[in-house]
C-alpha positions in Angstrom: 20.8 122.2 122.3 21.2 119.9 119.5 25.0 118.9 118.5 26.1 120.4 115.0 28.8 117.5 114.2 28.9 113.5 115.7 31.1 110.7 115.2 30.6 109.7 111.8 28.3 106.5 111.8 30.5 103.2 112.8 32.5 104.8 114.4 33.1 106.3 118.7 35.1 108.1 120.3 37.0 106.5 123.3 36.6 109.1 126.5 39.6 108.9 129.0 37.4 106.0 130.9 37.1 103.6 127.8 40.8 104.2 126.8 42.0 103.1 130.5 40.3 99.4 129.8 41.8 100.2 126.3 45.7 100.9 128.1 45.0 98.1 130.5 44.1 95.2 127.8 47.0 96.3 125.6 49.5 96.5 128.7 48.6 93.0 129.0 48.8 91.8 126.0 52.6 93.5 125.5 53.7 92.0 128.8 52.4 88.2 127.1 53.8 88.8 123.7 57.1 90.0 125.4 57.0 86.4 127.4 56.6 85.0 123.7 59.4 86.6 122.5 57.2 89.1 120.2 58.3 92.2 118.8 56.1 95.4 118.3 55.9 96.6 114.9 53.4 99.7 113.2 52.7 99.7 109.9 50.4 102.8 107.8 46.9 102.9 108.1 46.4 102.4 104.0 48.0 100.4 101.5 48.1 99.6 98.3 44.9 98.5 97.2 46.4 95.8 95.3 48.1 94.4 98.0 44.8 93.4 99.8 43.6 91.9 96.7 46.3 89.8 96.3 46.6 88.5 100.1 42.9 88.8 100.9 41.3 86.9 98.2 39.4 88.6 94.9 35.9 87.2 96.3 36.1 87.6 99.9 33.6 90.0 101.5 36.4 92.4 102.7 37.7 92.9 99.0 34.0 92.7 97.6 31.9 95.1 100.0 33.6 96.2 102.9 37.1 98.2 101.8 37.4 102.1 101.9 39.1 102.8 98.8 40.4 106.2 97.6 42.8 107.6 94.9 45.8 109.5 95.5 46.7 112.6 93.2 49.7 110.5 91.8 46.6 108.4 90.3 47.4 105.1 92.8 44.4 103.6 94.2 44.7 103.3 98.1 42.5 101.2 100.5 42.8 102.0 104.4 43.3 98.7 106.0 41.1 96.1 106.7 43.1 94.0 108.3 46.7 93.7 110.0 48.5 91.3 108.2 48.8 91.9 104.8 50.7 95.3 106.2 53.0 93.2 108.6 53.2 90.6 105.6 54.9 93.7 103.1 57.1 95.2 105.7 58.2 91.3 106.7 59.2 91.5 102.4 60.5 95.0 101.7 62.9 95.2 104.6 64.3 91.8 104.2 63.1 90.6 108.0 63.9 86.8 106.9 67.9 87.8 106.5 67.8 89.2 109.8 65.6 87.2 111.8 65.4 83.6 110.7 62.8 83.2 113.2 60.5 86.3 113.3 57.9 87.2 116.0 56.0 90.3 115.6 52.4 92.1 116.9 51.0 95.1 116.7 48.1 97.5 118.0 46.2 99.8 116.0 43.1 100.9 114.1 41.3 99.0 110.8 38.7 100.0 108.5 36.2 98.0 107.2 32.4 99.7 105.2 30.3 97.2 107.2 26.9 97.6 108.5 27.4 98.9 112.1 25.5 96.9 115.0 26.6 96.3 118.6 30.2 95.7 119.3 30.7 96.1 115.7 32.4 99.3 113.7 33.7 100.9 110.8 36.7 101.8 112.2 38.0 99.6 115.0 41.0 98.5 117.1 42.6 95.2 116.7 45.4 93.4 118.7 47.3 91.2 116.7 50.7 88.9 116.0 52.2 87.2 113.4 54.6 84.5 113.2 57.5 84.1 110.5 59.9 81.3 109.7 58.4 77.9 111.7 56.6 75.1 109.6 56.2 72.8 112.4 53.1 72.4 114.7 54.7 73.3 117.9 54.5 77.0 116.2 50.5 76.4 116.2 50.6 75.3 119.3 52.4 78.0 120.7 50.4 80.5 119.1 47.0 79.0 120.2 48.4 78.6 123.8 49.5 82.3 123.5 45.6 83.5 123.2 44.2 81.2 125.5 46.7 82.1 127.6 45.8 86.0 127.6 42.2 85.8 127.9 42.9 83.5 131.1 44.6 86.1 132.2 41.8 89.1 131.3 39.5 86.8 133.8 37.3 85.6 130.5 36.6 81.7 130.9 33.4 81.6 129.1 35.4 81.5 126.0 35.5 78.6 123.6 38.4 77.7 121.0 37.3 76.4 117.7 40.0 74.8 115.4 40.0 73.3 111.9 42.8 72.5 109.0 42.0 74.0 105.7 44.4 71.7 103.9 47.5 72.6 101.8 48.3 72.1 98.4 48.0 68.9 97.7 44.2 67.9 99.5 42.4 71.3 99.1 42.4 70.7 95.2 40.7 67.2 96.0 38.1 69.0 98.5 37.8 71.9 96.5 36.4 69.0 93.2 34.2 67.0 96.0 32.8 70.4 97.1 31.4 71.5 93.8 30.4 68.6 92.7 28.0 68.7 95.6 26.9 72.2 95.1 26.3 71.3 91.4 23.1 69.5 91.9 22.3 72.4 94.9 22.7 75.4 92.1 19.5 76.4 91.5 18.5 77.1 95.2 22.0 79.0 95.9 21.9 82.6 96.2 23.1 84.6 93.4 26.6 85.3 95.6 27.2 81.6 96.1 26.4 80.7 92.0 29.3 83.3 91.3 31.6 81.7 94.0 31.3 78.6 93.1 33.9 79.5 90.2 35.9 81.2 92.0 36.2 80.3 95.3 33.7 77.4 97.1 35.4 77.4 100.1 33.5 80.9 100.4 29.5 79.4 100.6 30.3 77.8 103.6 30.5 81.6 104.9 27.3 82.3 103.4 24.4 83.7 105.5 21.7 82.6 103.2 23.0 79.1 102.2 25.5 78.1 105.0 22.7 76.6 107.4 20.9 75.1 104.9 23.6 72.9 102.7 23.8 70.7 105.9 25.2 67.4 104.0 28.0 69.4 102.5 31.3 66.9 102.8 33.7 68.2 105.4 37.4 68.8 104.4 38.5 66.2 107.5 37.7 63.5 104.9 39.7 64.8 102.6 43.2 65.6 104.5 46.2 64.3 103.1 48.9 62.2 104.7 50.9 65.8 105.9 48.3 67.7 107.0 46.7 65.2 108.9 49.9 64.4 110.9 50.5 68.4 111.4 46.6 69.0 113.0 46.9 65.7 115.1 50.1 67.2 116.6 48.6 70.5 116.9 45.7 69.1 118.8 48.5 66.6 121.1 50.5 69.4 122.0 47.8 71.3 123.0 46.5 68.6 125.3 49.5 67.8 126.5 49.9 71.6 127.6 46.3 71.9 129.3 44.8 73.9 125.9 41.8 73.6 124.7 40.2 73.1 121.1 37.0 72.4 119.8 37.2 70.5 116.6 35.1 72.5 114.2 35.5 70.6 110.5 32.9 73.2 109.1 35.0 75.9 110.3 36.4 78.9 107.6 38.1 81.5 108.1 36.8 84.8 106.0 40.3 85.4 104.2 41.7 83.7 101.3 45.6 83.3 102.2 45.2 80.4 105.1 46.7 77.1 104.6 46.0 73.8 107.1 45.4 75.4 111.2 43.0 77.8 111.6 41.0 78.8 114.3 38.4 81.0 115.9 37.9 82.2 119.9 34.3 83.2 120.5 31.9 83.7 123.9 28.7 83.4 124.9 28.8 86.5 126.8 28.1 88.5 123.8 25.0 86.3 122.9 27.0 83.5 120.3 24.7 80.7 119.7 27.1 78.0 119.4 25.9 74.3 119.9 27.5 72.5 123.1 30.7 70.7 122.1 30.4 66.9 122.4 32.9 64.8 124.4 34.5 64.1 121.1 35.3 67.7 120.9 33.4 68.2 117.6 30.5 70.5 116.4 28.1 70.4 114.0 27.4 73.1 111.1 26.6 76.8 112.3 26.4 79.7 109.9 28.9 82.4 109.6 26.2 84.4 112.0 26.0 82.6 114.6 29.6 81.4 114.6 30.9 84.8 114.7 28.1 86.2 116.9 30.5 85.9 120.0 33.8 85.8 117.7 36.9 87.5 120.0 39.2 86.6 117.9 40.7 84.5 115.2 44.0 83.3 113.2 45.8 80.5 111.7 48.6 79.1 109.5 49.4 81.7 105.9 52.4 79.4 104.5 51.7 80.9 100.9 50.9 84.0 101.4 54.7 85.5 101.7 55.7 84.3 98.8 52.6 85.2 96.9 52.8 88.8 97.7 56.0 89.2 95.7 58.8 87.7 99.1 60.7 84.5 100.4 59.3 80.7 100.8 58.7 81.7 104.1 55.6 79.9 106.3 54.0 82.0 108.3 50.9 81.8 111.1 49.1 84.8 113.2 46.0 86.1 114.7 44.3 88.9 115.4 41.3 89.8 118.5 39.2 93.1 118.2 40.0 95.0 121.0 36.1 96.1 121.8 34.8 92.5 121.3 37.2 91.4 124.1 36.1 94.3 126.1 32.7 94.0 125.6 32.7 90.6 126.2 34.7 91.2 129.5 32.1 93.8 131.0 29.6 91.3 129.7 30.9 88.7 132.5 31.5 91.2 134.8 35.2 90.8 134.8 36.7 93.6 133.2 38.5 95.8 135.9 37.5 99.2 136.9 39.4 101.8 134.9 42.3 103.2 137.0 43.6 107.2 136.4 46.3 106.5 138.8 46.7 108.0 141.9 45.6 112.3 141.8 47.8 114.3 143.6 46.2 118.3 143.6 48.3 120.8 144.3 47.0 124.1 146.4 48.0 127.5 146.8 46.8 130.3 149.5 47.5 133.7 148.9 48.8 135.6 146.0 52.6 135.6 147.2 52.6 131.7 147.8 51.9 131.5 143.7 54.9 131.5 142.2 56.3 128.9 144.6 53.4 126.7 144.4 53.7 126.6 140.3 57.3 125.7 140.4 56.0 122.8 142.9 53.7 121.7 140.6 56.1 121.1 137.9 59.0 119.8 139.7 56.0 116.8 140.7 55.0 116.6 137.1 58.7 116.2 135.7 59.8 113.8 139.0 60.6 110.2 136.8 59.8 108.3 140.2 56.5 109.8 140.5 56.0 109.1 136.8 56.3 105.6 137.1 54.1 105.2 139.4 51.3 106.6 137.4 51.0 109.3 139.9 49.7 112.7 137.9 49.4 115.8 139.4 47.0 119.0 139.3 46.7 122.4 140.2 47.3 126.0 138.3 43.9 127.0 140.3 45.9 129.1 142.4 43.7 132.9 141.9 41.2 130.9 143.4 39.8 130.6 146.8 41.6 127.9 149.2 38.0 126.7 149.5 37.0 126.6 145.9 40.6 125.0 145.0 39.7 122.0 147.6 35.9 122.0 146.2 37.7 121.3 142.8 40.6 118.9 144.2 37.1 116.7 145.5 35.4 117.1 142.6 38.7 115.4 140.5 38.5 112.9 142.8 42.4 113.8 144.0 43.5 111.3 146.7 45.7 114.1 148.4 46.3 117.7 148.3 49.5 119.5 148.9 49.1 123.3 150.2 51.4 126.4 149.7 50.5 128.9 152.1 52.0 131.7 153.2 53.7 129.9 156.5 54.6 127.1 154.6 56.6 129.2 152.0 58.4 131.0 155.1 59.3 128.0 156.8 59.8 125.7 154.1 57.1 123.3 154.4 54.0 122.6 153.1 50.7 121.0 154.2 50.5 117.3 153.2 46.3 116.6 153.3 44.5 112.8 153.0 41.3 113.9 151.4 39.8 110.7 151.9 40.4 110.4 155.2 40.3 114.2 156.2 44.2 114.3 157.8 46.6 116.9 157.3 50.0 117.2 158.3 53.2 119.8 157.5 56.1 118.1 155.8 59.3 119.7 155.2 59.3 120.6 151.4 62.1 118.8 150.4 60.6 115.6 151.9 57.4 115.7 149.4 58.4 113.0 146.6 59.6 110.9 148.7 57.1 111.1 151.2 54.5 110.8 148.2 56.2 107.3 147.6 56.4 106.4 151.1 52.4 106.8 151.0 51.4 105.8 147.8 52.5 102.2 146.7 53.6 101.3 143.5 50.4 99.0 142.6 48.3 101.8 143.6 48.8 103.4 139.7 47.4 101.8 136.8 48.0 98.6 136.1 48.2 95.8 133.3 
């Protein structure tokens, strides 16, 4: 029988095994940010389309190809996000966060959009984990924040990962880079691609992103050359405190990232699990030129240093860093190397009733378990409502839910006030008194049995 309506194309539906990896590398990445001293915060789905324009970059491919735009019935044009920041960025402005919070940690967890082409690990609508950093100029921030992600995927088990890290510049040396750079691509014009001819107006930076021209403009000066005095000192302190603190980096001077608003550190955190096709990194910790293919092939993640961007959008001098990893990259990448951890329900607790007097009793047993905090905590759930059913049949079911234990309301139970605690994996019963159930449920079932981080 063929299915009327699907997922619409790019995007899936997470089924109750997917969201438990889902739960668990969110839980985990709460319990770090927490460490960090990061706050959670949720912003809409959609902005103002203007707003993306403004913080992503006119020429970017986001703005360019990949935005869902719509119009409202006021007549205001829309866009659902493409990406977390700019959101965070606006509600960092319009509720006055740099008053409050001179130093201002935040993350979030949710949902972006983006009209690419769908392909493995890749969607239209996908999840993103991401924090952003407000109010520190200094390169113990960077530091912290790439120590922050390394630190996390240690802890998901993923060591195939490698760190890639580059300065954009700032004010003063971009300008000089930016000249160099199109003074090279002048005499290169007529071969570009009809995207890079246009960008090289606009925005140069952007060919190195190219998929049709990056690989091939091999000689193309790199920005290293061209740091100034500042920004130099601020990436060789980024790169001292991260050795100093057992980080690692891979010194990447081609490296870009895909949105406009980033000023001197960025970085990028793929894999070769998924299939990235990354170069070895020399003792020297450099690499040579990859295009923006087969960099981001195994790309996890990425971030850097936004310094402008707060006060370009309309707020404070504020500098600010982040980053952001997509949630089903990491995952991906983490069943890829056969260390993502099998998804936990909890611990099943089925609750059985035998004979049609025994029902009542057995219901308001069922929700006194559901509604017990303690049991709650311990991601302990608990089933039943079967009871016009056959003892047999309720069992049959109890199995087929994969229920660790089953608790039984019979009619000698209900007269003596007991009722019969069973071990369905290990075929044991025994009577309990019924006020002894919750805590004899703890008494048997640890707290790390539930789910877990």
């Amino acid at each position: 029988m063929s299915v009327k309506f699907q997922a619409v194309r790019g995007t899936h539906d997470l089924l109750p095994d997917q969201t438990a990896h889902f739960q668990q590398l969110e839980a985990r990445a709460r319990a770090l940010f927490g460490q960090f001293g990061f706050h959670e915060i949720r912003t809409p789905t959609f902005e103002a389309l203007e707003l993306f324009h403004r913080s992503l970059g006119e020429t970017t491919d986001i703005v360019e190809k990949e935005m869902y735009v719509f119009e409202d019935r006021g007549g205001r044009k829309l866009a659902l996000r493409p990406e977390g920041t700019a959101g965070v960025v606006r509600a960092f402005i319009e509720h006055h966060l740099a008053q409050t919070n001179p130093v201002c940690k935040l993350f979030y967890i949710g949902p972006m959009f983006r009209a690419e082409r769908p392909q493995a690990g890749r969607y239209r609508e996908f999840w993103q984990i991401g924090a952003e950093y407000f109010g520190n100029p200094y390169p113990e921030a960077d530091a912290e924040l790439l120590l922050m992600v390394q630190t996390l995927y240690r802890a998901l088990g993923l060591t195939d990962v490698q760190f890639k890290l580059n300065s954009l510049g700032d004010a003063t040396c971009r300008p000089v880079y930016r000249r160099a750079l199109t003074d090279y691509l002048e005499a290169e014009k007529p071969g570009l691609c009809e995207d890079c001819v246009r960008r090289m107006a606009k925005n140069p930076f952007r060919i190195l992103d190219c998929k049709i021209d990056g690989p091939r403009l091999k000689n193309l000066p790199t920005i290293d050359s061209f740091w100034c005095g500042d920004c130099r000192i601020h990436f060789k302190a980024v790169t001292s405190l991260l050795e100093k603190a057992g980080g690692q980096y891979v010194f990447t001077p081609r490296l870009v990232r895909g949105l406009d608003y980033y000023t001197r550190t960025v970085f990028e955190v793929s894999t070769s699990s998924l299939g990235a096709q990354d170069p070895p990194s020399s003792a020297s910790k450099e690499e040579g030129l990859a295009s923006k293919q087969e960099r981001s092939q195994g790309a996890l993640a990425a971030g850097g240093r936004y310094d402008t961007l707060v006060k370009q959008i309309g707020g404070p001098d504020v500098p600010a860093l982040g980053f952001a990893l997509g949630s089903e990259r990491t995952l991906d990448a983490l069943k890829a190397a056969k260390t993502q951890p099998a998804a936990s329900r909890g611990v099943l607790v089925f609750v059985a009733a035998q004979g049609e007097e025994t029902v009542p009793a057995a219901f308001q047993l069922l929700q006194e378990l559901r509604s017990n905090p303690q049991l709650g905590e311990r991601h302990i759930s608990v089933e039943g409502g079967f009871f016009q059913k056959k003892l047999g049949a309720q069992l049959t079911l109890a199995d087929r839910l994969d229920a660790r234990y089953c608790v039984i309301m019979g009619q000698d139970e209900l007269e003596k006030g007991e009722i019969t605690f069973r071990s369905l994996k290990e075929s044991t019963q025994t009577r309990i008194p019924r006020q002894k159930l919750i805590s004899h449920l703890l008494d048997v079932i640890p707290a790390e049995a539930g789910i877990q981080p």
